[in-house]
C-alpha positions in Angstrom: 83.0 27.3 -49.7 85.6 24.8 -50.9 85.3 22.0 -48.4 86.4 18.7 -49.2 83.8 15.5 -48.7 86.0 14.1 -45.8 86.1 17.4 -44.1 82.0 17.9 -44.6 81.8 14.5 -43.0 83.9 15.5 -40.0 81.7 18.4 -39.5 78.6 16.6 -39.4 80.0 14.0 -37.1 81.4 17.1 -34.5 77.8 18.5 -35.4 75.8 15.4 -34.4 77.7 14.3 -31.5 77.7 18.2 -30.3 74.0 17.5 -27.8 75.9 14.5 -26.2 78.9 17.6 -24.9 76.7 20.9 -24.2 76.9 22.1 -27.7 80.9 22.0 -27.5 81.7 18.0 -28.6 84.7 16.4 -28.1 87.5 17.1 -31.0 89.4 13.5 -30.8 90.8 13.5 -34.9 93.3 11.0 -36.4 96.8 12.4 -38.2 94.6 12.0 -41.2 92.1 14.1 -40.1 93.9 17.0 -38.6 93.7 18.6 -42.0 89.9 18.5 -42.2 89.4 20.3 -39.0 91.8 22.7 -40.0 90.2 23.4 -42.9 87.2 23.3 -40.8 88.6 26.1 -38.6 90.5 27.5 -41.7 86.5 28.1 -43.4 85.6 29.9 -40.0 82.8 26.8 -39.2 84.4 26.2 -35.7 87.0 27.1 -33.7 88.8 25.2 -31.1 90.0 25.4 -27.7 91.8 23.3 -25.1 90.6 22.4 -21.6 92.7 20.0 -19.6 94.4 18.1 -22.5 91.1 17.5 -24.3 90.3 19.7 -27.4 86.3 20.8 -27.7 84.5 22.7 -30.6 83.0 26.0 -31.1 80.5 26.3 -33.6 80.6 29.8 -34.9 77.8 31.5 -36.4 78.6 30.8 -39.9 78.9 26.8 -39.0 75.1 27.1 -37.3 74.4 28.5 -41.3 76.4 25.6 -42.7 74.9 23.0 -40.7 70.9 24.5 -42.1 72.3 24.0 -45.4 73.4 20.5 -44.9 69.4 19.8 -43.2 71.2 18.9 -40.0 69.0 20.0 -36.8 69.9 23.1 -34.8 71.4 23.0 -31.8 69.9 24.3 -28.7 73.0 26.5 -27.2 
């Protein structure tokens, strides 16, 4: 996987604030960062979806295996 540093970082941010949101955290991403989550999505980590205006995050199976090999705590879906 091919992931750039800033888009790693994003991940682990949607990763660690995913407890405080169900296990589906908030997606709120600059201009800047719209590419990272799209490469994000793009690397089949998460996928998004839209309730209400406000976009939330799916982890995927693959992004629970990502997360492991970055030592970040599972979640408890």
């Amino acid at each position: 996987m091919n992931l750039t540093a800033d888009s790693i970082a994003l991940f682990k941010y949607l990763w660690r604030d995913a407890p405080d949101w169900s296990g589906t955290p908030l997606v709120e991403v600059s201009k800047e960062e719209r590419g990272n989550l799209t490469q994000l999505k793009r690397a089949k980590l998460l996928t998004t979806t839209v309730s209400e205006g406000n976009v939330f995050a799916y982890f995927t199976p693959a992004g629970h295996a990502f997360a492991a090999t970055l030592g970040l705590a599972p979640l408890n879906d």
